[in-house]
PASEBA-1860 file (N, C-alpha, C; in nm, 3 decimals):
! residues 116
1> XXXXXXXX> 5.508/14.202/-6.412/5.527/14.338/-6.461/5.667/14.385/-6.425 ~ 5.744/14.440/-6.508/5.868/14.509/-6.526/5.877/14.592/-6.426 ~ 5.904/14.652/-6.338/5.918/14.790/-6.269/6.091/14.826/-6.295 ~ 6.063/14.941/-6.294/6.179/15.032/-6.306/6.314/15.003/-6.157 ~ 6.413/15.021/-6.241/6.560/14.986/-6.158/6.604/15.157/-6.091 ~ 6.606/15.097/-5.964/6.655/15.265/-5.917/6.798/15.254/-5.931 ~ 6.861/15.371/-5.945/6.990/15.409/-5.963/7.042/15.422/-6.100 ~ 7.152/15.524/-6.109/7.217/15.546/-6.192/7.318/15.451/-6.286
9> XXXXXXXX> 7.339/15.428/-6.396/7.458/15.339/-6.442/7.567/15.413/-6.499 ~ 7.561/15.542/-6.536/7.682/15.610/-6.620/7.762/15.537/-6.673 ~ 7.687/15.423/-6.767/7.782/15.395/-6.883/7.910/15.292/-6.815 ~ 7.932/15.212/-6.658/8.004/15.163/-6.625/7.917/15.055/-6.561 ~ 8.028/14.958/-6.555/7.957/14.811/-6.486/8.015/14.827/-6.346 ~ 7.869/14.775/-6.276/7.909/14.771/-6.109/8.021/14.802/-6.029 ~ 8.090/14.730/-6.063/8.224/14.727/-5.977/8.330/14.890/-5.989 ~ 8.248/14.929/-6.120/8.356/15.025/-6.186/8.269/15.185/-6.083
17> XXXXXXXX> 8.134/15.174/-6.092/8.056/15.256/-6.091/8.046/15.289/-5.929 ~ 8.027/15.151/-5.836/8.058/15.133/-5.694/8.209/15.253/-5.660 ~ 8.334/15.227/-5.733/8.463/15.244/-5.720/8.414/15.394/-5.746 ~ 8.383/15.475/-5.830/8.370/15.564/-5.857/8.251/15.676/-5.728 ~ 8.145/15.574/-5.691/8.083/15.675/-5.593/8.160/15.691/-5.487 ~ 8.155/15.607/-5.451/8.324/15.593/-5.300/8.405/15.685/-5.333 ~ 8.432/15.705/-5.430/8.565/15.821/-5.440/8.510/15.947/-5.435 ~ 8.403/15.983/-5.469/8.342/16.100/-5.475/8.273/16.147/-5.337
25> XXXXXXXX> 8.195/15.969/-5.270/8.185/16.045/-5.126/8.310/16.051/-5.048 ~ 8.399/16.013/-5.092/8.558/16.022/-4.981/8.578/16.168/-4.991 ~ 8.589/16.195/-5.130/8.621/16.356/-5.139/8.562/16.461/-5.105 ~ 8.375/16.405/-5.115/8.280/16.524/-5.033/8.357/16.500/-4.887 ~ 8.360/16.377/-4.838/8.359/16.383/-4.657/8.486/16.489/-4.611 ~ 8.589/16.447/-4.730/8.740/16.536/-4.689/8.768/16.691/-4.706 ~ 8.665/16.741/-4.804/8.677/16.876/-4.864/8.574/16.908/-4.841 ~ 8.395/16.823/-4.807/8.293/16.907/-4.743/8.211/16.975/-4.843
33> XXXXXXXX> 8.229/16.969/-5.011/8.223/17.066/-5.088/8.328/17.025/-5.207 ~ 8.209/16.966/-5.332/8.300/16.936/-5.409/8.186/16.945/-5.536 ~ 8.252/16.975/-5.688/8.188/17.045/-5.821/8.240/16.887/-5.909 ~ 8.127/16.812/-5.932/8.061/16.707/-5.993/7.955/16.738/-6.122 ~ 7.943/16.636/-6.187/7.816/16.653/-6.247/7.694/16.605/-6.198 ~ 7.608/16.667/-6.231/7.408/16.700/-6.213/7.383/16.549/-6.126 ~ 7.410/16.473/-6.236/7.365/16.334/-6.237/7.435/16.248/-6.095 ~ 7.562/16.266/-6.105/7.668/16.188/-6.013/7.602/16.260/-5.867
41> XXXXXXXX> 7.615/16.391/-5.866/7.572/16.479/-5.777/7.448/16.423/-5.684 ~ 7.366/16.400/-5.759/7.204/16.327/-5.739/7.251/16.173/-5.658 ~ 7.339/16.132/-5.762/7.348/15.991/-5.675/7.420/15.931/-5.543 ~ 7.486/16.047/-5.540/7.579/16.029/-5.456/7.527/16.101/-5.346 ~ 7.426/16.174/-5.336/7.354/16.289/-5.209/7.290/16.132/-5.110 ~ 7.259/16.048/-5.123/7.146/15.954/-5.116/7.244/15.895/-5.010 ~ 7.350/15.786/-5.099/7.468/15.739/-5.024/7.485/15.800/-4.929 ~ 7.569/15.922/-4.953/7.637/15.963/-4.844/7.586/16.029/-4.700
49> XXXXXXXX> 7.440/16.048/-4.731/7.309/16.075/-4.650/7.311/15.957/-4.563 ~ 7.314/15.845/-4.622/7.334/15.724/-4.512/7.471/15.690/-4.482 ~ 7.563/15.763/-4.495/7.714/15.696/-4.395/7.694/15.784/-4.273 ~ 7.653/15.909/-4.327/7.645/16.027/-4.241/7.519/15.959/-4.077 ~ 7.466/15.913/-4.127/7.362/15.843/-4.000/7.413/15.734/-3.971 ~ 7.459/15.658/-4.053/7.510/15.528/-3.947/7.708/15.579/-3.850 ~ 7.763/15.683/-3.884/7.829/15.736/-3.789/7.741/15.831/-3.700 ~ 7.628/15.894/-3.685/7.568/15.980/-3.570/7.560/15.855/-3.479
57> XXXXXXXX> 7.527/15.706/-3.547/7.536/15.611/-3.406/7.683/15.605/-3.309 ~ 7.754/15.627/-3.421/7.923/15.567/-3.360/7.938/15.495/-3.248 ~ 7.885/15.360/-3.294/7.873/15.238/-3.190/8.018/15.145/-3.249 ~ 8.080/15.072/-3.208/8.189/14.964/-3.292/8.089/14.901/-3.406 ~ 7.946/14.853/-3.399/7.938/14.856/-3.578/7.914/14.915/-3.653 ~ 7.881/15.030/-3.650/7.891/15.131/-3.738/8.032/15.183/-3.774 ~ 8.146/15.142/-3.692/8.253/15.192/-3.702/8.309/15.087/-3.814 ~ 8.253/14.956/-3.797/8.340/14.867/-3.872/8.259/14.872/-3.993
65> XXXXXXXX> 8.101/14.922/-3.994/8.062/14.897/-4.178/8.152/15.049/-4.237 ~ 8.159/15.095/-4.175/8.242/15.262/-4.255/8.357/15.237/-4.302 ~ 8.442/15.148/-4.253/8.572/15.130/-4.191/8.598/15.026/-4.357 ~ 8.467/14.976/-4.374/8.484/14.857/-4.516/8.468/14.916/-4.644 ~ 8.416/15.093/-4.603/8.393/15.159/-4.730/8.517/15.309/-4.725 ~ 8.618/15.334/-4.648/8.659/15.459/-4.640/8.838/15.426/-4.529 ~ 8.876/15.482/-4.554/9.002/15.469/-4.472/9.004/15.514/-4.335 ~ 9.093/15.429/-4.254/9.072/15.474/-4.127/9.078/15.616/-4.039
73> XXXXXXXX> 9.162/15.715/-4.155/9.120/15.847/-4.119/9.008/15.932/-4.128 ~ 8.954/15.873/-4.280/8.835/15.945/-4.320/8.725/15.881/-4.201 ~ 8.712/15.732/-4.135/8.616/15.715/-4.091/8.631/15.810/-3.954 ~ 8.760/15.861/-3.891/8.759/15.900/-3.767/8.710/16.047/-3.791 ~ 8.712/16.134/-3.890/8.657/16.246/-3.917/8.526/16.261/-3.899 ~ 8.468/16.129/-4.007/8.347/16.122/-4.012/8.275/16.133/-3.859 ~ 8.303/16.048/-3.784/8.214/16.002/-3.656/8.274/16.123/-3.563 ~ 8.370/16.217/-3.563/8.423/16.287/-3.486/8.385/16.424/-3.514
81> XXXXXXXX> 8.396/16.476/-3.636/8.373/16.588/-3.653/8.217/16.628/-3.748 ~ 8.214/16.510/-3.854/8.088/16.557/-3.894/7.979/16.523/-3.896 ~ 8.010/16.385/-3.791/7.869/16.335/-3.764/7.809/16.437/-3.682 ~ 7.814/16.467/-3.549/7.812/16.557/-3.417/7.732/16.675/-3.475 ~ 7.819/16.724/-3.593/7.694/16.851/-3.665/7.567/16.818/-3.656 ~ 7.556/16.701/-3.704/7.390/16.683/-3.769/7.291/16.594/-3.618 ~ 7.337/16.603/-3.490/7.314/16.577/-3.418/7.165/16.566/-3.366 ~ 7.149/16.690/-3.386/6.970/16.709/-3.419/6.896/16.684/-3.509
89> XXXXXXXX> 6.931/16.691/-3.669/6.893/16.697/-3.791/6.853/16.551/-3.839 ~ 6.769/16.536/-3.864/6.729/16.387/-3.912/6.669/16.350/-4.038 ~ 6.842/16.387/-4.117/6.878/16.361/-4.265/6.841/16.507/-4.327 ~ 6.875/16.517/-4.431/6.886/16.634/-4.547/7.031/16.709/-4.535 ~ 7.148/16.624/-4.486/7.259/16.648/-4.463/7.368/16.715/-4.587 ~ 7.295/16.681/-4.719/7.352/16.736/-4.855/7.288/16.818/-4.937 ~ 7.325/16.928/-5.020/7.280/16.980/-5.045/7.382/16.993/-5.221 ~ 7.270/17.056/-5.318/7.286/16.991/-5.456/7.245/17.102/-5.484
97> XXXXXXXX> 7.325/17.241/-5.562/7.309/17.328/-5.646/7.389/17.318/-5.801 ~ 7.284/17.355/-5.868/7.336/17.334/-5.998/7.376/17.465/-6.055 ~ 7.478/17.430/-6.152/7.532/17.540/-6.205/7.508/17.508/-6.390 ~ 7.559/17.603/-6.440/7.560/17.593/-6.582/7.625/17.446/-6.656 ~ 7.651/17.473/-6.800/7.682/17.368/-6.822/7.850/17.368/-6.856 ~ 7.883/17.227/-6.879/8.072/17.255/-6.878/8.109/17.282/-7.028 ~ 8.207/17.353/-6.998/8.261/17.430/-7.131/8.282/17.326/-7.251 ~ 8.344/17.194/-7.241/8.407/17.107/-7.359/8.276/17.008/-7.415
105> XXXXXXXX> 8.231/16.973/-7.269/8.057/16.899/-7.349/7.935/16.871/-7.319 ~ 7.955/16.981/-7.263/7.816/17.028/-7.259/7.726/16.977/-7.145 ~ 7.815/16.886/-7.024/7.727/16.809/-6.915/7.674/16.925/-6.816 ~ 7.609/16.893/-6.753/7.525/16.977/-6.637/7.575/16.943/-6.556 ~ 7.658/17.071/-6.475/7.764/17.038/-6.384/7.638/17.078/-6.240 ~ 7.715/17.045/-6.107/7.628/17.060/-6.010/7.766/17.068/-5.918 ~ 7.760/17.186/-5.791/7.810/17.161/-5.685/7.733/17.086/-5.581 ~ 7.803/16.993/-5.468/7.706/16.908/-5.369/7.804/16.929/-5.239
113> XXXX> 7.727/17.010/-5.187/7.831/17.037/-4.997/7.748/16.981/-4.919 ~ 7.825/16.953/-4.791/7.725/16.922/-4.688/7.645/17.079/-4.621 ~ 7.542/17.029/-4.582/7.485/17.114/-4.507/7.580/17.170/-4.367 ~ 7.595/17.292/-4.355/7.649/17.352/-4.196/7.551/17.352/-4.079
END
């Protein structure tokens, strides 16, 4: 029996689609707060829900799987400043409000911040 494939494809092959979430969680981790669409928004809450816990460990391997997805500044933020927030919290670190739709075509835009 067939079962269903989790995750999103937006119309790009792996490599393209990988390249593209990475950039979007680089930019949530750096700005904290960033206006995406509905869909991307959704997929990317999941991800970045798990970098966010494997820096609350900030052991040297957690430092080095981050370190293979994000630059060495973004990972020192991460484990320094915004892991430490969620110290108590165990996950629901993103948060996904939607807004109307975009003016030229019509996608369902969504803002996605981290939780304070």
């Amino acid at each position: 029996m067939n079962k269903r494939k989790k995750g999103r494809k937006f119309s790009r092959k792996s490599d393209v689609r990988k390249a593209l979430l990475r950039a979007l969680i680089s930019a949530l981790f750096l700005r904290e707060k960033i206006k995406t669409t509905k869909a991307k928004a959704k997929e990317m809450s999941g991800f970045a829900e798990k970098f966010i816990t494997k820096a609350k460990k900030g052991d040297l391997s957690s430092r080095r799987i981050l370190a293979g997805y994000f630059t060495p500044a973004l990972v020192k933020k991460l484990i320094n400043d915004i892991a430490p927030r969620y110290k108590e919290r165990n996950g629901g670190y993103t948060r996904v409000i939607k807004l109307g739709p975009r003016k030229s075509d019509g996608a369902k835009m969504a803002i996605i911040e981290l939780v304070k």
